[in-house]
C-alpha positions as YAML, in Angstrom:
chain: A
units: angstrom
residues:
- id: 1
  name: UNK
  ca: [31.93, 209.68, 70.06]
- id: 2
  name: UNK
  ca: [29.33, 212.54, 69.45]
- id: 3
  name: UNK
  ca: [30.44, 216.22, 70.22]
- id: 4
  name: UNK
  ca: [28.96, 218.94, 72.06]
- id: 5
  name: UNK
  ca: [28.89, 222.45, 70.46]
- id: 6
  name: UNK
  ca: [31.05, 225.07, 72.06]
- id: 7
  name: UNK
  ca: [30.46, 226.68, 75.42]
- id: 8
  name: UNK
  ca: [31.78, 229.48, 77.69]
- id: 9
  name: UNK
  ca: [34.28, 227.98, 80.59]
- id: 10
  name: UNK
  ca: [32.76, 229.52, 83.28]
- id: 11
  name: UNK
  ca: [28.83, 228.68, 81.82]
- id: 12
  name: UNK
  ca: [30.20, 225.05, 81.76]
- id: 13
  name: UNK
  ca: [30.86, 225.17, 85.49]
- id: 14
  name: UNK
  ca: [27.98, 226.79, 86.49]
- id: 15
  name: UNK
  ca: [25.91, 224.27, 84.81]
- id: 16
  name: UNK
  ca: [24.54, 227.13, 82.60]
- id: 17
  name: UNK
  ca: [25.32, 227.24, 79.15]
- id: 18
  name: UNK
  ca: [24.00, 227.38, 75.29]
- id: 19
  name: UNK
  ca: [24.12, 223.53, 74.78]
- id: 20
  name: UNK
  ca: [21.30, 223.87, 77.97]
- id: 21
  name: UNK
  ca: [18.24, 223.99, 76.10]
- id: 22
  name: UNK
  ca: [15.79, 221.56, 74.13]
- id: 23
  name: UNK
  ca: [17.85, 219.63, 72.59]
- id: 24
  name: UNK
  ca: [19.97, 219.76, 75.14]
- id: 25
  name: UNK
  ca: [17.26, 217.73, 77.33]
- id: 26
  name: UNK
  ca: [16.90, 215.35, 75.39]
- id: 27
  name: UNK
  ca: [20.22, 213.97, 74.58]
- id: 28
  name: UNK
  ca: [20.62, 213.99, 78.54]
- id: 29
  name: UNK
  ca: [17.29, 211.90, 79.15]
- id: 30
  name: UNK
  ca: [17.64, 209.99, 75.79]
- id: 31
  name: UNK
  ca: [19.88, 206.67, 76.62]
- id: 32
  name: UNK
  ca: [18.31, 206.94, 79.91]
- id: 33
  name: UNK
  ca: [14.70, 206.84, 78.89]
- id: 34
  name: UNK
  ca: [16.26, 203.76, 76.29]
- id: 35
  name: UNK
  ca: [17.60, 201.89, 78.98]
- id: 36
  name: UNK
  ca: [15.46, 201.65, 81.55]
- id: 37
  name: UNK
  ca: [13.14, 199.21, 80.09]
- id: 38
  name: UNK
  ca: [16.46, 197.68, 78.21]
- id: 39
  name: UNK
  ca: [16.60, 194.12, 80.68]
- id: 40
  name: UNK
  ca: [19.30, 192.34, 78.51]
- id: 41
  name: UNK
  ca: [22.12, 192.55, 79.01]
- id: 42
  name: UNK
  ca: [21.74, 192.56, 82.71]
- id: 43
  name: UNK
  ca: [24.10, 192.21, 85.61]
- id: 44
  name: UNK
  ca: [23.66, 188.34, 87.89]
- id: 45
  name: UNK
  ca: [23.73, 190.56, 91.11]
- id: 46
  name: UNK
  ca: [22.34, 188.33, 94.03]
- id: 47
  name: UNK
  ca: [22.05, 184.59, 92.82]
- id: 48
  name: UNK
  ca: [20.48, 182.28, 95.44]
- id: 49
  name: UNK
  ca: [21.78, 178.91, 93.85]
- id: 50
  name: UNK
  ca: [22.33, 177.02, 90.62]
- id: 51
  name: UNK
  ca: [18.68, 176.88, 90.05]
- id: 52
  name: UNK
  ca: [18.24, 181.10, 90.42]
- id: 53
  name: UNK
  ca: [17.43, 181.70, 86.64]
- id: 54
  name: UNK
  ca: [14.69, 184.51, 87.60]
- id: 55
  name: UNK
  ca: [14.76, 187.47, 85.00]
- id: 56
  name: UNK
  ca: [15.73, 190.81, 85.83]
- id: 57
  name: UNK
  ca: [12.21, 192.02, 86.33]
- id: 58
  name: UNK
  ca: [11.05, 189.35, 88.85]
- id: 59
  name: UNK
  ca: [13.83, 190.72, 90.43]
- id: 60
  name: UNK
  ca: [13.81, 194.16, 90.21]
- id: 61
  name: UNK
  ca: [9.89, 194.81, 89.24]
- id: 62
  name: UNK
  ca: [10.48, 198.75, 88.70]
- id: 63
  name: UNK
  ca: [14.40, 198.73, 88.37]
- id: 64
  name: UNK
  ca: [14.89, 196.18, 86.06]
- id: 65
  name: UNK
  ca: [17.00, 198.30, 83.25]
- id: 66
  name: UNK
  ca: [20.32, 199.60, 82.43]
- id: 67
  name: UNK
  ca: [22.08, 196.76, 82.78]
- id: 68
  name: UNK
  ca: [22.03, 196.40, 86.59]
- id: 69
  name: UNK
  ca: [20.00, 198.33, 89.61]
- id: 70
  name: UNK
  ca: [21.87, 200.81, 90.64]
- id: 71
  name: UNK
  ca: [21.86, 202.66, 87.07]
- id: 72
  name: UNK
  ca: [18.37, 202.28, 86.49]
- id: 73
  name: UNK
  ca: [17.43, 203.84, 89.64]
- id: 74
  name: UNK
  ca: [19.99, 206.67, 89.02]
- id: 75
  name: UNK
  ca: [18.57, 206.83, 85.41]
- id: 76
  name: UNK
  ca: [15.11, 207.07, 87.03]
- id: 77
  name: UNK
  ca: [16.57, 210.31, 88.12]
- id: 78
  name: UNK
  ca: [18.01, 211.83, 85.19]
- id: 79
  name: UNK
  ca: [14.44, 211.54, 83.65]
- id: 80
  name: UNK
  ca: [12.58, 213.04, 86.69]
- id: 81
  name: UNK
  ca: [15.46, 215.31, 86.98]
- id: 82
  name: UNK
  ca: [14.96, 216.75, 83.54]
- id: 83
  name: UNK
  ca: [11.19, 216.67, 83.80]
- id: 84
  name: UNK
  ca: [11.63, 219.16, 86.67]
- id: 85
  name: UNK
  ca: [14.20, 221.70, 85.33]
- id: 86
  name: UNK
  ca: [12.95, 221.57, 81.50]
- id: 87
  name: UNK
  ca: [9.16, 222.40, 81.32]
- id: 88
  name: UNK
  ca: [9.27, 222.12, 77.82]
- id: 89
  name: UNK
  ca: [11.10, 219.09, 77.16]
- id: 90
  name: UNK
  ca: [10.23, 217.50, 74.08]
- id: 91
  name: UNK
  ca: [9.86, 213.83, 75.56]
- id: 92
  name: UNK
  ca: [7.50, 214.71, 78.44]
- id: 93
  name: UNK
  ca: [4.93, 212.43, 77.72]
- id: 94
  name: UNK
  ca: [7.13, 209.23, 77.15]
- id: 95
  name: UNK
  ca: [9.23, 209.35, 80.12]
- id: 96
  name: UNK
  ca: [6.36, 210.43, 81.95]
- id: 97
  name: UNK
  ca: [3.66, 207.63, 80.73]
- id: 98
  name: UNK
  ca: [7.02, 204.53, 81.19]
- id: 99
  name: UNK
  ca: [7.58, 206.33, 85.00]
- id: 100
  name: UNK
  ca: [3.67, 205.68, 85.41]
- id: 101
  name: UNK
  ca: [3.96, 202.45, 84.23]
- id: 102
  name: UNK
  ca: [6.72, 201.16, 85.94]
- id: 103
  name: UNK
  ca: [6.22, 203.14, 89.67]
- id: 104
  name: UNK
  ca: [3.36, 201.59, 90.88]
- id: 105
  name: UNK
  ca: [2.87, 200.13, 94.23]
- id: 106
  name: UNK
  ca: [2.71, 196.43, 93.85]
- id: 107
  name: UNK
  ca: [5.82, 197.01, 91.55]
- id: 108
  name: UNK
  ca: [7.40, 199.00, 94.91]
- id: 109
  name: UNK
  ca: [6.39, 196.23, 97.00]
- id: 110
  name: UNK
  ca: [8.45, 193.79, 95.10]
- id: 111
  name: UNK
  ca: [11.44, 196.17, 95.41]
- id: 112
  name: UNK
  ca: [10.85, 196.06, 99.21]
- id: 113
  name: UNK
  ca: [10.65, 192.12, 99.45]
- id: 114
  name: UNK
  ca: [13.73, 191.94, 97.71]
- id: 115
  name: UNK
  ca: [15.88, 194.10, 99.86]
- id: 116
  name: UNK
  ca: [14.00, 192.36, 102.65]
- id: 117
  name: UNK
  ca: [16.03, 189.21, 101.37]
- id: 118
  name: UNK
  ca: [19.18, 190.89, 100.21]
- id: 119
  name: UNK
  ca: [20.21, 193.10, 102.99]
- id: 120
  name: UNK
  ca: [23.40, 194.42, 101.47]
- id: 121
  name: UNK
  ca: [22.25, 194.57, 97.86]
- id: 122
  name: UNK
  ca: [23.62, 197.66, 96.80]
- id: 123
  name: UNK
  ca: [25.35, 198.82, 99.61]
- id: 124
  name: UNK
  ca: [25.61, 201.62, 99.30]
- id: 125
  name: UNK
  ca: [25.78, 203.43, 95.80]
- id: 126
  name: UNK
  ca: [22.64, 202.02, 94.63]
- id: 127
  name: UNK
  ca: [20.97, 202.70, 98.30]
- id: 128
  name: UNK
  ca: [22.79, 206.74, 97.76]
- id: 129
  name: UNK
  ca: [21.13, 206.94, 94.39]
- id: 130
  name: UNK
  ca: [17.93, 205.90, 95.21]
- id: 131
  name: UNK
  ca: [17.30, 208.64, 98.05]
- id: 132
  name: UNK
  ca: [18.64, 211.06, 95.56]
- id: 133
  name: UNK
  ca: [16.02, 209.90, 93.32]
- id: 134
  name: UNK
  ca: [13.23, 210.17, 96.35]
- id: 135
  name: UNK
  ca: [14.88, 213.77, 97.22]
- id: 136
  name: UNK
  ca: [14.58, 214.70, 93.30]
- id: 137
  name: UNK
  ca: [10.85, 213.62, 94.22]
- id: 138
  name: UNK
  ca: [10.42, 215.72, 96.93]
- id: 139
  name: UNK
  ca: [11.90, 218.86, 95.52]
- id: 140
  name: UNK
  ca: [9.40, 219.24, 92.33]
- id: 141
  name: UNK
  ca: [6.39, 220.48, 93.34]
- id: 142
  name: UNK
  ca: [4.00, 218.64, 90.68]
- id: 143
  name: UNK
  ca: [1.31, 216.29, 91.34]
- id: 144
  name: UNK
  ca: [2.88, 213.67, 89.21]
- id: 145
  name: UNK
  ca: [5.93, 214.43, 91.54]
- id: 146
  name: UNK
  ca: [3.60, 214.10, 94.66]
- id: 147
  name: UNK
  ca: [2.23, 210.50, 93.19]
- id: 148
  name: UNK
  ca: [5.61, 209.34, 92.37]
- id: 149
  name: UNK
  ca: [6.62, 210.10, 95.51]
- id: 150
  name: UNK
  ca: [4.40, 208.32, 97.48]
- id: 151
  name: UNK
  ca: [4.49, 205.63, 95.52]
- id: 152
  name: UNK
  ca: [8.15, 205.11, 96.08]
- id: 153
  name: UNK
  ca: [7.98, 205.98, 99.78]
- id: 154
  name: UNK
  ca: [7.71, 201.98, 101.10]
- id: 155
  name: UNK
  ca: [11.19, 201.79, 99.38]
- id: 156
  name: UNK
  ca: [12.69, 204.83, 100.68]
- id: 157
  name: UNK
  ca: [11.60, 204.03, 103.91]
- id: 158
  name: UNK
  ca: [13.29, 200.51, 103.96]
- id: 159
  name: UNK
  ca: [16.64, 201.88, 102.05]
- id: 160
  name: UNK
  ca: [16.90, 204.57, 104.42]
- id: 161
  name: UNK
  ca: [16.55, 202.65, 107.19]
- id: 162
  name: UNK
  ca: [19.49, 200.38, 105.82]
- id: 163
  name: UNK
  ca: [21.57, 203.19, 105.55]
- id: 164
  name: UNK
  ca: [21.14, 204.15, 109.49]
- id: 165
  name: UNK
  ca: [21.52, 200.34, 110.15]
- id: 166
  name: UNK
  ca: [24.20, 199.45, 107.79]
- id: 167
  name: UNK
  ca: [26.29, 201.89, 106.09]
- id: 168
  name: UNK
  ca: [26.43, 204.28, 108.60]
- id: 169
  name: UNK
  ca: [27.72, 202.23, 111.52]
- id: 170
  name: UNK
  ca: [30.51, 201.09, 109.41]
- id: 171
  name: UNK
  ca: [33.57, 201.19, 111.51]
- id: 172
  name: UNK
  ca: [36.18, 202.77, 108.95]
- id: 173
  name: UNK
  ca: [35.93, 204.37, 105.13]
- id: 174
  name: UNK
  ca: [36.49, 202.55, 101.75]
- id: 175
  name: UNK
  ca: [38.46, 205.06, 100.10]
- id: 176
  name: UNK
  ca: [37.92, 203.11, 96.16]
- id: 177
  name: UNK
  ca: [37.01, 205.11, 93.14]
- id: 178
  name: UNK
  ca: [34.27, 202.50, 92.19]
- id: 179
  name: UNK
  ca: [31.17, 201.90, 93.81]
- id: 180
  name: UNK
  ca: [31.88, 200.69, 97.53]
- id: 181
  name: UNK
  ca: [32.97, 204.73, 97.99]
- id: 182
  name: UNK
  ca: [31.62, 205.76, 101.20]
- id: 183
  name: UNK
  ca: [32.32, 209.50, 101.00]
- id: 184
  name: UNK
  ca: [29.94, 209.87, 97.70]
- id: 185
  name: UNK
  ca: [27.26, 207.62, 98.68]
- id: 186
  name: UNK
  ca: [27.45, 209.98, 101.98]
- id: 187
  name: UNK
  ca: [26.93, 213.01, 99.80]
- id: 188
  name: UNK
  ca: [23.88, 211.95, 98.38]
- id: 189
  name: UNK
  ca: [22.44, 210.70, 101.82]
- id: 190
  name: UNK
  ca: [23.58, 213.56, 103.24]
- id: 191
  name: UNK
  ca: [21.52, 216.00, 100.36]
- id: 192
  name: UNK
  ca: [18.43, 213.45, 100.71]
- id: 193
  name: UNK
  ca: [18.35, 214.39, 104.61]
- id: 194
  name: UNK
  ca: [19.00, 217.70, 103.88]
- id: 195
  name: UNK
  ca: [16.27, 218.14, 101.38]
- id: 196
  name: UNK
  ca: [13.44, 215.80, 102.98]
- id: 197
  name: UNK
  ca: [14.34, 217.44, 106.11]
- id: 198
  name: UNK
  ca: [15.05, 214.39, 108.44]
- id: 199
  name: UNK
  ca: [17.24, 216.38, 110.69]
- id: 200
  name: UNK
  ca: [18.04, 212.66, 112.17]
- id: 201
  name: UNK
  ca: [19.99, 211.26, 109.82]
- id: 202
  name: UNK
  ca: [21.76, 214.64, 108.86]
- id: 203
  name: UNK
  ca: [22.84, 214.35, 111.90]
- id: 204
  name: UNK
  ca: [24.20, 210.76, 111.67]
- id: 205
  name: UNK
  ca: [25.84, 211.28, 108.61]
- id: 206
  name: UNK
  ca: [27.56, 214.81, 109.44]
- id: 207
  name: UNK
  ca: [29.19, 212.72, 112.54]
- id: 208
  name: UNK
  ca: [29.57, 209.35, 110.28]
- id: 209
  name: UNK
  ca: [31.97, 211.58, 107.64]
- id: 210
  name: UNK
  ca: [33.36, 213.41, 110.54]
- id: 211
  name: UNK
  ca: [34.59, 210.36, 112.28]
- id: 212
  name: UNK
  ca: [35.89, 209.19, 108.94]
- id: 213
  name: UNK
  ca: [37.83, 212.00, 107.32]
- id: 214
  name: UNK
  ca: [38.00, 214.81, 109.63]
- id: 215
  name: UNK
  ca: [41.92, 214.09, 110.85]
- id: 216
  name: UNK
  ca: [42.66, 213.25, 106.50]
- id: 217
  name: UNK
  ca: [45.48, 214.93, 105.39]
- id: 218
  name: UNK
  ca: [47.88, 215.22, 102.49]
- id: 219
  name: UNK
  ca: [45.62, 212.99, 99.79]
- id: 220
  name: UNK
  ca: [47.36, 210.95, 97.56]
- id: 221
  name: UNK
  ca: [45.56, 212.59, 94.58]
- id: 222
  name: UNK
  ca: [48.38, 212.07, 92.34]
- id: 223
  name: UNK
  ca: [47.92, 207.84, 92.97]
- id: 224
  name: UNK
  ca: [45.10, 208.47, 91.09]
- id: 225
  name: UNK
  ca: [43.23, 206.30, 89.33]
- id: 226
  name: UNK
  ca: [43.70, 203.48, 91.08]
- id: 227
  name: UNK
  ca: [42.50, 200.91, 88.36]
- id: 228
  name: UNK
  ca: [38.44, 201.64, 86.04]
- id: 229
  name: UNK
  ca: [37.88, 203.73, 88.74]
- id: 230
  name: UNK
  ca: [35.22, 206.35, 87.79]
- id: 231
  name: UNK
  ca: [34.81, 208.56, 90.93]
- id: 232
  name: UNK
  ca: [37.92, 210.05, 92.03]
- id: 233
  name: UNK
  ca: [38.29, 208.82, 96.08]
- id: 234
  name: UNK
  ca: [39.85, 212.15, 97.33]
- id: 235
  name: UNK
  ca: [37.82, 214.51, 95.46]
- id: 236
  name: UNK
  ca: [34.28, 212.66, 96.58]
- id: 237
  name: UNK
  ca: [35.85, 212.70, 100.14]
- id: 238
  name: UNK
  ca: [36.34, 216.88, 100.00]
- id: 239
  name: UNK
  ca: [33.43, 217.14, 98.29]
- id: 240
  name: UNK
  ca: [31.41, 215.65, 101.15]
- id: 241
  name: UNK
  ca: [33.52, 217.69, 103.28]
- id: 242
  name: UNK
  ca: [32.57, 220.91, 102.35]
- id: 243
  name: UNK
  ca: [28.87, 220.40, 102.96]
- id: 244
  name: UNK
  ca: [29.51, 219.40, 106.26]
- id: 245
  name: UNK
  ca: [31.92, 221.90, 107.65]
- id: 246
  name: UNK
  ca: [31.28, 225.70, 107.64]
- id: 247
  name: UNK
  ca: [33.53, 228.13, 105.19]
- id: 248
  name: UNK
  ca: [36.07, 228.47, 107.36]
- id: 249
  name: UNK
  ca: [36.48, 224.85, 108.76]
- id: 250
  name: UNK
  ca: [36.05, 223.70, 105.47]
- id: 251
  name: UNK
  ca: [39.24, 225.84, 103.98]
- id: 252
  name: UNK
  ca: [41.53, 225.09, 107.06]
- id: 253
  name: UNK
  ca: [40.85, 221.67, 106.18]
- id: 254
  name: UNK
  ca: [41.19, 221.89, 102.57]
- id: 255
  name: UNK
  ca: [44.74, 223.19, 102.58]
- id: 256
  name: UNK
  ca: [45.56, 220.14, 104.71]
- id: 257
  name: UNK
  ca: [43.97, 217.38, 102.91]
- id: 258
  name: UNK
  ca: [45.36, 218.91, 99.51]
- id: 259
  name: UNK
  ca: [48.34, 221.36, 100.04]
- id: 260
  name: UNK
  ca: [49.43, 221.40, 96.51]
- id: 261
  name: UNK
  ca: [46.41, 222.22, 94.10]
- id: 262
  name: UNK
  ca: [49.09, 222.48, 91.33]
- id: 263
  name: UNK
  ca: [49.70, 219.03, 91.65]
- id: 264
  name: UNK
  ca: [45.71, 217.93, 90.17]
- id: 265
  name: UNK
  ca: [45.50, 215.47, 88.08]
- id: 266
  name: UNK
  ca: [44.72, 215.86, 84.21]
- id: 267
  name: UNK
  ca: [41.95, 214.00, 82.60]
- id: 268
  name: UNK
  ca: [42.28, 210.70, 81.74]
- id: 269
  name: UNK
  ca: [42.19, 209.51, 78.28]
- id: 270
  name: UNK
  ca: [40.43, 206.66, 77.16]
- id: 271
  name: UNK
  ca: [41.88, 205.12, 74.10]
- id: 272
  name: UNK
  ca: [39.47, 204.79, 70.60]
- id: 273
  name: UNK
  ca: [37.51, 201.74, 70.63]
- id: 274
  name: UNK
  ca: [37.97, 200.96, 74.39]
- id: 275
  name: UNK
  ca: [35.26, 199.65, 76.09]
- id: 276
  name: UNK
  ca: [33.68, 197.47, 78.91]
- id: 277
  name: UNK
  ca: [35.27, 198.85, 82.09]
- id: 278
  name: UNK
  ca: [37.90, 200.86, 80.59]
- id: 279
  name: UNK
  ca: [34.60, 203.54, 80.30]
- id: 280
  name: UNK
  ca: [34.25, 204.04, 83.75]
- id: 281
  name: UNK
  ca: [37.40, 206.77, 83.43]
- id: 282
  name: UNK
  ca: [34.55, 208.75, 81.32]
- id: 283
  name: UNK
  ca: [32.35, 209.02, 84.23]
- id: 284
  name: UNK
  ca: [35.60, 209.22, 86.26]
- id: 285
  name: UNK
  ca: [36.13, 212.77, 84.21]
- id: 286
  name: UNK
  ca: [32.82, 213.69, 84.92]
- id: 287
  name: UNK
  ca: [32.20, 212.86, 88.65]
- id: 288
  name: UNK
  ca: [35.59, 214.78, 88.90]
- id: 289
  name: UNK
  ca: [34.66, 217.52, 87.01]
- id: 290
  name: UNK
  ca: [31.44, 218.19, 89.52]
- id: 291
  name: UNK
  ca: [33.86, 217.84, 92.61]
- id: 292
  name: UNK
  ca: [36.30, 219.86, 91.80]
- id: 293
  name: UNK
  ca: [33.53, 223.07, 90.65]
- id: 294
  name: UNK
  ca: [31.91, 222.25, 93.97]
- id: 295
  name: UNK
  ca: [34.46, 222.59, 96.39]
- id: 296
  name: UNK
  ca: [36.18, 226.04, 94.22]
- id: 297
  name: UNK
  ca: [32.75, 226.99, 94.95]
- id: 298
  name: UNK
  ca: [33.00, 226.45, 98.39]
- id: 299
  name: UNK
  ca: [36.86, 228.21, 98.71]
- id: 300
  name: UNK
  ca: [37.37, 231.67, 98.99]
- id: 301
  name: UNK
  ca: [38.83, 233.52, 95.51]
- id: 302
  name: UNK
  ca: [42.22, 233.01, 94.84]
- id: 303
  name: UNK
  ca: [44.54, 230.96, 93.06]
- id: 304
  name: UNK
  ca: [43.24, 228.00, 95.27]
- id: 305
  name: UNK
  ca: [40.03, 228.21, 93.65]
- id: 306
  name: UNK
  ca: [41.18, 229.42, 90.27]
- id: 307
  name: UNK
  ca: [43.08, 226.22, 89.74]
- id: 308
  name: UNK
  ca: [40.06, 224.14, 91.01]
- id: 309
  name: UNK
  ca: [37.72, 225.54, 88.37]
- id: 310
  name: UNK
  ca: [40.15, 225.44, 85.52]
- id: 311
  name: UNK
  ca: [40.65, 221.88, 86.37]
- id: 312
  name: UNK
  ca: [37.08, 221.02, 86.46]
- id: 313
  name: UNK
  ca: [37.13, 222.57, 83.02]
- id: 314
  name: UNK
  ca: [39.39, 220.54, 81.40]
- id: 315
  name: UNK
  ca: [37.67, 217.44, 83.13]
- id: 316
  name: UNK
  ca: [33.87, 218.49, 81.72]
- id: 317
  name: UNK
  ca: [35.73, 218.82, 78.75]
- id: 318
  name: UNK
  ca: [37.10, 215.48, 77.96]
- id: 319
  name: UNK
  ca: [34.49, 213.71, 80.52]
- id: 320
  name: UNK
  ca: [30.86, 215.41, 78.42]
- id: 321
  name: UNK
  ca: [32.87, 215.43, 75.13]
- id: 322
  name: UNK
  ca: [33.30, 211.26, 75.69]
- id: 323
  name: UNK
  ca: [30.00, 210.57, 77.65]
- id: 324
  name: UNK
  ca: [27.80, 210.42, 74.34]
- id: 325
  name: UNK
  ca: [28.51, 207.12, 73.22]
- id: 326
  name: UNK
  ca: [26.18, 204.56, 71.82]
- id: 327
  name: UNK
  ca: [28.29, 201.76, 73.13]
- id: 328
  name: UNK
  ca: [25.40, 200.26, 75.91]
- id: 329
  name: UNK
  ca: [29.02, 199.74, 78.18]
- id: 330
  name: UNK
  ca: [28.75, 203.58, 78.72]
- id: 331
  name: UNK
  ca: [25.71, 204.57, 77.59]
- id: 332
  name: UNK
  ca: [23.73, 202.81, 80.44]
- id: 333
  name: UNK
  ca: [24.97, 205.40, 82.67]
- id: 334
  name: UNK
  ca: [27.08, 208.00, 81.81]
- id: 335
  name: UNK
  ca: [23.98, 210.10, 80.60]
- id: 336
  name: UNK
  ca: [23.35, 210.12, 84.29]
- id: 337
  name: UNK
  ca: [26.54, 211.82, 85.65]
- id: 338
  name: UNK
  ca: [26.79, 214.41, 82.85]
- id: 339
  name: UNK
  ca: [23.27, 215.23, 84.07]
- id: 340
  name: UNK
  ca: [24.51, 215.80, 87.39]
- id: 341
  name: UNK
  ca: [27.43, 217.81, 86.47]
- id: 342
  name: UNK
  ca: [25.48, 220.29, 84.16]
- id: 343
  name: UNK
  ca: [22.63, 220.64, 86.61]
- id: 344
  name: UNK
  ca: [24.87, 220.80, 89.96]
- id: 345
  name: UNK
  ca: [23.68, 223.98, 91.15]
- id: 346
  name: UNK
  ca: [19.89, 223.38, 90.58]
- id: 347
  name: UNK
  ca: [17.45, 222.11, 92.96]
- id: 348
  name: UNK
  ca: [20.16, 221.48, 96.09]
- id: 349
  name: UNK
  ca: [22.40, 219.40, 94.01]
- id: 350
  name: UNK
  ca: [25.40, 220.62, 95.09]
- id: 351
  name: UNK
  ca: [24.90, 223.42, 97.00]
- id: 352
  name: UNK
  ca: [26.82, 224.11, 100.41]
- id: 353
  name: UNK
  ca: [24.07, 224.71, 102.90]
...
């Protein structure tokens, strides 16, 4: 495992730090900008029948990489990410000319025909990630940005209207740690609306997570993980939870859900040479360490908070220390979630509104 150089605590958390600069950029974009025109090894996904043998980029004619959709399209957003929020970043014109060559619209059209097939494909972490990406988009005000955009927009228009049709109407929560979590995948809808400004399906999903976890109490944060889980199901849920309640609301119902902040969990190790799943509790470190800075952030000062941010330290520690790997098991997507931890408070990402 590589490791990063040094940084202050409370840079770390802020997303602001030495390690931030250059370099920095590229070692966040560079297994993404690898991967997304990597299309072996590949997930199966959606197989029709025995004689379904069509490659990955029949399939998936833009998302095709990283091993299976959902990480190229979040992948697709750690490049466009870092495009934005480094000017200067040394691999520009490569991620910008493979973006170009992969986002065009009869590529998008084949994305739509497919999820005109596969209604549930991806429901919904790959569905979350790819509004993100449209919302990452929509926030950089570049014409490449504008072009990309628009590009996309037959897919974000069909994915978002499969969220309103079939996430959002679910009846109850799946409180996992691995992709089928509903309060992270409502999160990123939720910053998509916010950020696109469809007041609409704000509104949908501020009632959807209100009908879901409002009445939570006492999590079972200590249960956790639950198995290769690599988001953290009570963190993701009061992390959604403090976008959509004000200040106040949002600290009455913080000391309820989690009376005992002394009672966090540490970081979770993963043991030298472990691979496969066992590297989702990398990401696991990571998507905790985000959470945890988000909702301090969204506490008053005290010892509540205090705790919170000195246990998202210890998380970014272990989690960005461990996220570096060349093993393609990891490196398909972790680059992805250290991205989003770094750059939390940049562009909306993260932000309580």
């Amino acid at each position: 495992m590589n490791e990063l150089p040094p940084s202050d605590d409370a840079a770390l958390i802020a997303g602001r730090s030495d390690w931030i600069g250059d370099d920095a950029a590229a070692r966040l974009t560079a297994h993404p900008l690898d991967g997304v025109d990597t299309e072996y090894p590949h997930a199966t996904g959606a197989i029709d029948g025995p004689e379904d043998v069509t490659p990955p980029r029949e399939r998936h004619p833009v998302f095709y990489g990283c091993f299976d959709w959902h990480s190229a399209v979040h992948s697709h957003w750690c490049l466009v990410r870092a495009l934005r929020l480094f000017p200067d970043h040394p691999d520009r014109d490569e991620i910008a000319a493979g973006i170009d060559e992969r986002l065009t619209s009869e590529r998008v059209a084949g994305e739509v025909a497919w999820f005109e097939e596969h209604g549930t494909f991806e429901r919904p972490y790959g569905w979350a990630w790819l509004l993100a990406l449209a919302a990452e988009l929509d926030r950089w005000d570049d014409p490449r940005a504008a072009r990309w955009g628009d590009t996309l927009r037959p897919l974000e228009e069909r994915i978002r209207s499969l969220v309103r049709e079939r996430f959002l109407p679910m009846d109850r929560p799946f409180r996992v740690g691995t992709h089928g979590n509903s309060a992270f995948s409502l999160s990123l809808v939720l910053d998509h609306a916010r950020s696109v400004d469809d007041d609409a399906l704000e509104r949908s999903v501020v009632e959807t997570a209100l009908a879901f976890y409002r009445d939570d109490a006492d999590a079972p944060v200590g249960d956790e993980p639950r198995g290769w889980d690599f988001l953290s199901p009570a963190l993701a849920e009061a992390d959604l939870m403090r976008r959509v309640l004000d200040a106040d609301e949002f600290a009455a119902w913080f000391s309820e859900f989690l009376p005992e902040v002394d009672a966090l969990p540490a970081p979770v190790s993963v043991a030298d040479g472990e691979s496969g799943v066992a590297l989702h509790l990398v990401g696991l470190n990571v998507s905790r360490a985000w959470m945890l800075a988000g909702v301090a952030d969204a506490l008053p000062a005290g010892s509540r908070a205090t705790a919170l941010r000195e246990s998202a330290v210890e998380h970014a520690r272990r989690g960005v220390d461990e996220a570096f790997t060349d093993d393609y098991d990891g490196s398909h997507w972790l680059s992805s979630f250290v991205c989003y931890h770094l750059t939390r408070n940049e562009g909306g990402i993260g932000i309580v509104e």
